[in-house]
N, CA, C and O atoms as a Tinker XYZ file with bonds, in Angstrom:
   304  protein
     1  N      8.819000  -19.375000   -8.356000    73     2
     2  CA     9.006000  -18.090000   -8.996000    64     1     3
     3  C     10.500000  -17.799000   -9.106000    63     2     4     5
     4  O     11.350000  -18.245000   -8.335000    81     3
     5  N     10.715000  -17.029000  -10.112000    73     3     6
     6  CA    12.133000  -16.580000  -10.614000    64     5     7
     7  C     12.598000  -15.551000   -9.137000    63     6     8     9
     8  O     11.826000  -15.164000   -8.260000    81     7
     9  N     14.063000  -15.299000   -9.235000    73     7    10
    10  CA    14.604000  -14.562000   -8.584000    64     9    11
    11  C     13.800000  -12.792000   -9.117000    63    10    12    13
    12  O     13.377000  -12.004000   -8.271000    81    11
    13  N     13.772000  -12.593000  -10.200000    73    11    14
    14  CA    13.759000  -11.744000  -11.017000    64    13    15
    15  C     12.305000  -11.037000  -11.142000    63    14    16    17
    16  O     12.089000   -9.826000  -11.200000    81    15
    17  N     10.805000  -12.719000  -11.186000    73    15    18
    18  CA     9.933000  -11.904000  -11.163000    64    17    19
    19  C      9.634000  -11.929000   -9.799000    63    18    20    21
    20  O      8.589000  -11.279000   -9.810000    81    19
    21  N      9.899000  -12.342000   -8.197000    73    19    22
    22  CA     9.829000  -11.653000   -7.182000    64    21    23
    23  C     10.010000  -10.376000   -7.282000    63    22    24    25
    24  O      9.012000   -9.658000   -7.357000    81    23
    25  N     11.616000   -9.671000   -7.310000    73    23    26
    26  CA    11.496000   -8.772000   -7.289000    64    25    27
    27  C     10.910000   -7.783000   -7.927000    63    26    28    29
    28  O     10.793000   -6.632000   -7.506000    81    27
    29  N     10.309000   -8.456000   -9.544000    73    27    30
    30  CA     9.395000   -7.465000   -9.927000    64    29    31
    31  C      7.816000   -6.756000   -9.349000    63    30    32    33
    32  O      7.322000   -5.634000   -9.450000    81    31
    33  N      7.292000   -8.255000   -8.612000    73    31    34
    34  CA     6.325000   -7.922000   -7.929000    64    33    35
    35  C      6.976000   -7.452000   -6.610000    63    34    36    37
    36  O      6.776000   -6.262000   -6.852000    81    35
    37  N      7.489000   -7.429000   -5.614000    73    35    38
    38  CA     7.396000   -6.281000   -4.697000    64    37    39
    39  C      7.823000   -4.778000   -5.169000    63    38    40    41
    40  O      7.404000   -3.880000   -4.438000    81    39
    41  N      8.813000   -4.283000   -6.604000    73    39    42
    42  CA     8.360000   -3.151000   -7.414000    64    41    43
    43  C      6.779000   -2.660000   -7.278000    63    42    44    45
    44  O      6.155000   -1.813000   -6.640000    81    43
    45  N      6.548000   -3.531000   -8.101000    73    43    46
    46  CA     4.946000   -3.763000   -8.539000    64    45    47
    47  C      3.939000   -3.409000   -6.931000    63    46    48    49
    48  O      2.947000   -2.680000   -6.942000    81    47
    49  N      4.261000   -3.827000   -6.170000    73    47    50
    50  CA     3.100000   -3.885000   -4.936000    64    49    51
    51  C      3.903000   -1.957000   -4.358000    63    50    52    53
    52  O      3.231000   -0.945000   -4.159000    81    51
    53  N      5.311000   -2.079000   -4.257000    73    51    54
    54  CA     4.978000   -0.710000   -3.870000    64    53    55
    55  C      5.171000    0.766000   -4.547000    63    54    56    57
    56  O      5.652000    1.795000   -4.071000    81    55
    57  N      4.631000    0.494000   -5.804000    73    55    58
    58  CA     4.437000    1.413000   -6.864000    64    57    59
    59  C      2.591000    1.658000   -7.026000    63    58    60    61
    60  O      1.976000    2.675000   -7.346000    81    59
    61  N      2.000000    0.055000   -6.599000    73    59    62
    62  CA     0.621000    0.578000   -6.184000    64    61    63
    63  C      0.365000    1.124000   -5.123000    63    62    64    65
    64  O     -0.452000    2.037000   -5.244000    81    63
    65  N      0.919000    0.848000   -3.585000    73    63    66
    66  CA     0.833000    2.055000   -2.519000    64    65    67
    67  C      1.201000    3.510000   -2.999000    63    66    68    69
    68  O      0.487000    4.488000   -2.780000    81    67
    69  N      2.063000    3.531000   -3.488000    73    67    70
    70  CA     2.185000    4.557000   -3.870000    64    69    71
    71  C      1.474000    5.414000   -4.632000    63    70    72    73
    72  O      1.390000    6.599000   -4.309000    81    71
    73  N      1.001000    5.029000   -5.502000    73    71    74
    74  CA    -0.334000    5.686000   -6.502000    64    73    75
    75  C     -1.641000    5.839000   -5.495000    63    74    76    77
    76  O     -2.326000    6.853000   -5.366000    81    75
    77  N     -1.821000    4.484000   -4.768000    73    75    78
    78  CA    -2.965000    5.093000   -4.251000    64    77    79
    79  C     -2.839000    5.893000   -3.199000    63    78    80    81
    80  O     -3.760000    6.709000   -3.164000    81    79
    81  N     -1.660000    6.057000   -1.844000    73    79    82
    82  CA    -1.055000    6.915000   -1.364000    64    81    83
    83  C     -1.714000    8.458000   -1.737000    63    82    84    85
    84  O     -2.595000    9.212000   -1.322000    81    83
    85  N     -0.541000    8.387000   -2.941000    73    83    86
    86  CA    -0.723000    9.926000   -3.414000    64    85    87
    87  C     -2.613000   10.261000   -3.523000    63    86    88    89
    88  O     -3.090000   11.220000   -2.918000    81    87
    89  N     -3.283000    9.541000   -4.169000    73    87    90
    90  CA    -4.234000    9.552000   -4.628000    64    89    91
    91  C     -5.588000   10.123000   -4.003000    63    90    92    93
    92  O     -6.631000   10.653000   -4.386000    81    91
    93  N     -4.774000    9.580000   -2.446000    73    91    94
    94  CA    -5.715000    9.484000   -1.555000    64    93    95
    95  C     -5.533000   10.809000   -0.687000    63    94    96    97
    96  O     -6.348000   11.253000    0.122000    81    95
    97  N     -4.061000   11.448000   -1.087000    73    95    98
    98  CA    -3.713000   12.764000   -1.057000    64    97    99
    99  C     -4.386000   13.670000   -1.298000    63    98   100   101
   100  O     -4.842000   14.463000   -0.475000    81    99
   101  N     -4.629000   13.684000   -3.121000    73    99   102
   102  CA    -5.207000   14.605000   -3.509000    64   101   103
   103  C     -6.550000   14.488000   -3.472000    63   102   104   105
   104  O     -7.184000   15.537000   -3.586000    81   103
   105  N     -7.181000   13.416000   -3.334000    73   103   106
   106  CA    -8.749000   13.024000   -3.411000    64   105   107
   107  C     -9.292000   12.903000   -1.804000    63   106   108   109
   108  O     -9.681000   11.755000   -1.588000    81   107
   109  N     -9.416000   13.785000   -0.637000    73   107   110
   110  CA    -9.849000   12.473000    0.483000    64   109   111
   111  C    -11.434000   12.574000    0.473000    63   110   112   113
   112  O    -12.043000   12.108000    1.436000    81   111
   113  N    -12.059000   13.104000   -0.473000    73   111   114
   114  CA   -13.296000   13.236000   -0.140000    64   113   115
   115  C    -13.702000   11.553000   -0.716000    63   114   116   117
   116  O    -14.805000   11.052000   -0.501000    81   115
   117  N    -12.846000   11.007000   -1.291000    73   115   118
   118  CA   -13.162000    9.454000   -1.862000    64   117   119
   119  C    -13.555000    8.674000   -0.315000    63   118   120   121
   120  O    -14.370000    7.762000   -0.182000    81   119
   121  N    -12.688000    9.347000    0.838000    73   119   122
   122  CA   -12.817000    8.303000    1.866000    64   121   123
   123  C    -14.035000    8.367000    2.941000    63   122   124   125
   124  O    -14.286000    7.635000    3.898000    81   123
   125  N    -14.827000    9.740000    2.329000    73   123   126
   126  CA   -16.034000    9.702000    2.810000    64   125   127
   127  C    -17.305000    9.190000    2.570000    63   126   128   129
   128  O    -17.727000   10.103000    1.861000    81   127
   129  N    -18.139000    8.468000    2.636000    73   127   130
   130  CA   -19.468000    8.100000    2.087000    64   129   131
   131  C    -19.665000    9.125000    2.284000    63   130   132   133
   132  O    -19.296000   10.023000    3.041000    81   131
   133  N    -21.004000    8.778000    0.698000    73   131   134
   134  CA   -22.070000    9.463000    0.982000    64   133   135
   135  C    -23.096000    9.750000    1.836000    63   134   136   137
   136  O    -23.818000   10.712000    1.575000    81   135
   137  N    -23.283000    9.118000    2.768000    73   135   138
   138  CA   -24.366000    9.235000    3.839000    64   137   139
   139  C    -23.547000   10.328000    4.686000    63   138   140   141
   140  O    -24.205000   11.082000    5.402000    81   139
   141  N    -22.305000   10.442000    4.650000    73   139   142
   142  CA   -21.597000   11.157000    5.910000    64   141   143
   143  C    -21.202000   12.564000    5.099000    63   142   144   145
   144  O    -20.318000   13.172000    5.702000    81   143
   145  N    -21.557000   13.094000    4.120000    73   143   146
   146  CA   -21.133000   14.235000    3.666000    64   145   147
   147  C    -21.123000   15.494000    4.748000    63   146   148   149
   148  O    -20.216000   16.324000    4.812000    81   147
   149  N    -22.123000   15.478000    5.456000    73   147   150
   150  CA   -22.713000   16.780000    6.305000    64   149   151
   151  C    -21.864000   16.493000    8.090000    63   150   152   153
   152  O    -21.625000   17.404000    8.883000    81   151
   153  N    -21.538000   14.890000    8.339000    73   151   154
   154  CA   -21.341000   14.437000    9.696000    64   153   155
   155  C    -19.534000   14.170000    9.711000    63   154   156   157
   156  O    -19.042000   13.722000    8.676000    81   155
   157  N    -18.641000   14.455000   10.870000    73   155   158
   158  CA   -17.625000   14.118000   10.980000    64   157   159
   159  C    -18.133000   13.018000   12.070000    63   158   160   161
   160  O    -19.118000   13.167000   12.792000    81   159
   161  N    -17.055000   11.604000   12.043000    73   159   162
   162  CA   -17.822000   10.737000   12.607000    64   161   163
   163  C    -16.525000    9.828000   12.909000    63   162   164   165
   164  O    -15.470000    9.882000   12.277000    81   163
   165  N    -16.768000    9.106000   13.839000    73   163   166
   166  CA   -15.334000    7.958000   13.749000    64   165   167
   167  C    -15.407000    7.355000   12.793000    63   166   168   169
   168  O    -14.383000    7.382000   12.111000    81   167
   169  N    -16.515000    6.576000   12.278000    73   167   170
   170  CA   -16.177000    5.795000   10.938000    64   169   171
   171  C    -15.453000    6.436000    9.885000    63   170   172   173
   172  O    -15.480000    5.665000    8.925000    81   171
   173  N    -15.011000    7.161000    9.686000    73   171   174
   174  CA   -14.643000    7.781000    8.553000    64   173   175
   175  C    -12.971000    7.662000    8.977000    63   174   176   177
   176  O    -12.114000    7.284000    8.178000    81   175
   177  N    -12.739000    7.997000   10.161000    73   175   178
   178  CA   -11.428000    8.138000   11.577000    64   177   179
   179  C    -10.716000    6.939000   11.591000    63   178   180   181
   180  O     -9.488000    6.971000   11.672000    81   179
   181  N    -11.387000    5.775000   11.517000    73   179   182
   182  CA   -11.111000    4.196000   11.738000    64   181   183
   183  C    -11.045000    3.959000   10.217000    63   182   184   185
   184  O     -9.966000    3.419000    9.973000    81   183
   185  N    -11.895000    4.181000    8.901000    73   183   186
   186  CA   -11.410000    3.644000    7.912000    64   185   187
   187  C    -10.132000    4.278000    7.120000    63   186   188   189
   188  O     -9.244000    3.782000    6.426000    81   187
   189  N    -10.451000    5.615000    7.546000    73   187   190
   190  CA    -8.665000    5.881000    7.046000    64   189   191
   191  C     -7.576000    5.239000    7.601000    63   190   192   193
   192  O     -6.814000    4.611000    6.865000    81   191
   193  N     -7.372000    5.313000    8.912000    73   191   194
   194  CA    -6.757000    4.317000    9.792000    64   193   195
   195  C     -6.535000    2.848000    9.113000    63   194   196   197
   196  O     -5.356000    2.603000    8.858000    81   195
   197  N     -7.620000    1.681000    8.730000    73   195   198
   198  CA    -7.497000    0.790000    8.496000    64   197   199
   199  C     -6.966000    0.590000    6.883000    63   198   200   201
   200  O     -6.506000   -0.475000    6.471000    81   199
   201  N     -7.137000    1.976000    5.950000    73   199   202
   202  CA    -6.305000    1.816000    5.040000    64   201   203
   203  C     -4.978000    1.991000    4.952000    63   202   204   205
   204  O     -4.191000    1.406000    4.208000    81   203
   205  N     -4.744000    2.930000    5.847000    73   203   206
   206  CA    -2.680000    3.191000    6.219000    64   205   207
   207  C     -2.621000    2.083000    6.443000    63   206   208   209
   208  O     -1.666000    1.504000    5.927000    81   207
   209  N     -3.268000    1.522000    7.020000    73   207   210
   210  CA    -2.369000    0.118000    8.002000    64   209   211
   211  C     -2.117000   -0.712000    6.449000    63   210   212   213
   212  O     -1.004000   -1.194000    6.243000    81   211
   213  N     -3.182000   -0.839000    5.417000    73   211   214
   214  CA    -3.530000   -2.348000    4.509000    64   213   215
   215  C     -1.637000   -1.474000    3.919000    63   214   216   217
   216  O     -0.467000   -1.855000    3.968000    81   215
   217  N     -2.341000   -0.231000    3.436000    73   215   218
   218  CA    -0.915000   -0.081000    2.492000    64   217   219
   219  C      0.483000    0.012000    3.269000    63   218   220   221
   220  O      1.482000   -0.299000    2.620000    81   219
   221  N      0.641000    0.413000    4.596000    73   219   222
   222  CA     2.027000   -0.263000    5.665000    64   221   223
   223  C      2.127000   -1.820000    5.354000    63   222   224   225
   224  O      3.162000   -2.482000    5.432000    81   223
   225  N      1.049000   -2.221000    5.040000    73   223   226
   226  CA     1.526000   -3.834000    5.109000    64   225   227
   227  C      1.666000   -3.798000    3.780000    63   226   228   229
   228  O      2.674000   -4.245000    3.232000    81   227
   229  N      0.765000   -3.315000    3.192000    73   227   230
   230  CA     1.401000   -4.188000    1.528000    64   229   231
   231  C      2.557000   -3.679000    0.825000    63   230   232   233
   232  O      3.056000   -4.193000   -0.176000    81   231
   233  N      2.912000   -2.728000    1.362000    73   231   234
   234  CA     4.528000   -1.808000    1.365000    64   233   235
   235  C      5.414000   -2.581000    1.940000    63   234   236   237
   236  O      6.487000   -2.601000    1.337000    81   235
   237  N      5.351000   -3.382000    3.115000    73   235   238
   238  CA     6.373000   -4.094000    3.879000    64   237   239
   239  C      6.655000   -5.410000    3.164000    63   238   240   241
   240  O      7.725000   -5.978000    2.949000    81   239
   241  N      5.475000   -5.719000    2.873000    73   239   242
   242  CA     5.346000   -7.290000    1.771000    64   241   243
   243  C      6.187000   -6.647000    0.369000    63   242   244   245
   244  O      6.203000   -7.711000   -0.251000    81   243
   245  N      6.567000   -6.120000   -0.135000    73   243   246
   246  CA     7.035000   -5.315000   -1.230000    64   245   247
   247  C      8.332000   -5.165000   -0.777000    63   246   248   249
   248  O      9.230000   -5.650000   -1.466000    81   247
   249  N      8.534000   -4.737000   -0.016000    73   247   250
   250  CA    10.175000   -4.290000    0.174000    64   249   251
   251  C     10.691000   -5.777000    0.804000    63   250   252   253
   252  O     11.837000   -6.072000    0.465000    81   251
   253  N     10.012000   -6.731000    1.657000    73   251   254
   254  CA    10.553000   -8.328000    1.905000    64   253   255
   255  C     10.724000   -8.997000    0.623000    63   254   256   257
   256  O     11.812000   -9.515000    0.369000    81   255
   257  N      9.752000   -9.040000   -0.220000    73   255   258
   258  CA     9.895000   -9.868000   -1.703000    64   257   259
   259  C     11.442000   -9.016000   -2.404000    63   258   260   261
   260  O     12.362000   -9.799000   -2.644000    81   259
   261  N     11.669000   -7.759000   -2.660000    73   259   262
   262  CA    12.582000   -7.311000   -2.835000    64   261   263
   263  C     14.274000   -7.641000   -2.378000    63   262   264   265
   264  O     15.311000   -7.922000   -2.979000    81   263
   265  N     13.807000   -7.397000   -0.798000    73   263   266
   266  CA    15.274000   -7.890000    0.068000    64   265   267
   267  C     15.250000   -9.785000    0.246000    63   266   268   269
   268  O     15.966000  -10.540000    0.904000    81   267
   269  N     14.341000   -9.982000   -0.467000    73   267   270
   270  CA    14.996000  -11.364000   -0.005000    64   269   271
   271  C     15.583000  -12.084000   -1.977000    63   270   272   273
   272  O     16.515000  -12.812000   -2.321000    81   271
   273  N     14.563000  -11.452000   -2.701000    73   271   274
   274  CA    15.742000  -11.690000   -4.172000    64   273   275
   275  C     16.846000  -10.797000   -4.618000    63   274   276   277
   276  O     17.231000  -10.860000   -5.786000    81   275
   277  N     17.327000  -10.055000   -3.856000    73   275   278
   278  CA    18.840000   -9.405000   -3.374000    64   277   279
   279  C     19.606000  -10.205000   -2.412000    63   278   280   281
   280  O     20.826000  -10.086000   -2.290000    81   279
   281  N     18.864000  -11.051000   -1.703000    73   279   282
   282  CA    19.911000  -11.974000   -1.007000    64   281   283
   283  C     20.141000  -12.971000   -1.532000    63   282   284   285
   284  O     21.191000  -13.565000   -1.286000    81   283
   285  N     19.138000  -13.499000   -2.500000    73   283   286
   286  CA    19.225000  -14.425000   -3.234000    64   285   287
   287  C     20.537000  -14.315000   -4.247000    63   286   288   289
   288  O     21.338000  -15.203000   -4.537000    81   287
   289  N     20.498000  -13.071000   -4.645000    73   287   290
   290  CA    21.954000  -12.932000   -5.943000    64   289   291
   291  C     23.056000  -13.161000   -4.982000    63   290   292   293
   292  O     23.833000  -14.113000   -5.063000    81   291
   293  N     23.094000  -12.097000   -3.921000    73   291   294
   294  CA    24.469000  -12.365000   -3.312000    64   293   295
   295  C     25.084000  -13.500000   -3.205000    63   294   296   297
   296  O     26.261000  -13.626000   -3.543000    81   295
   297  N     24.241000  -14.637000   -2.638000    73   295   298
   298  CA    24.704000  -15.757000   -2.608000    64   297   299
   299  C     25.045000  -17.042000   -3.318000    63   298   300   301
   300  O     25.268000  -18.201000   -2.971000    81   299
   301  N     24.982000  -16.187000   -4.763000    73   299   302
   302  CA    24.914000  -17.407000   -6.049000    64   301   303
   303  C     26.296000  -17.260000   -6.142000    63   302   304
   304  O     26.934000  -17.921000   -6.962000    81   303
C-alpha cells in the first residue's frame, strides 16, 4: 500500500467511530433488544461496554496507520 492510501484509511476508520460514536449518542435505544425493552439488565451493561472497547480499538488502529505514514514522509 501507498504512503498516501494508508493514511487515507486510518482517516477513513476514524471518521467511522466517529459517526457511529455520535450515533450511538443520539440513538441508545438501538443498544437495547427487543426482548429487554421493560428489563435493565447487565447484558445491555456489557454490550455497550464491548462496543467502546471495538471503537477504542478501531480508533487506535486509525490514528497508528496515520502516525506511521507521517513517519514515513519525514524520512524520505
Amino acid at each position: 500500500m501507498s504512503k498516501e492510501s494508508v493514511s487515507a484509511l486510518g482517516y477513513i476508520l476514524i471518521s467511522i467511530v466517529l459517526i457511529i460514536s455520535i450515533y450511538l449518542l443520539i440513538e441508545p435505544n438501538s443498544l437495547v433488544p427487543e426482548a429487554y425493552k421493560l428489563a435493565v439488565d447487565g447484558y445491555v451493561i456489557a454490550r455497550t461496554l464491548v462496543i467502546l472497547f471495538i471503537l477504542y480499538l478501531v480508533s487506535k488502529l486509525g490514528f497508528l496507520f496515520i502516525n506511521n505514514s507521517t513517519f514515513a514522509h519525514r524520512n524520505i
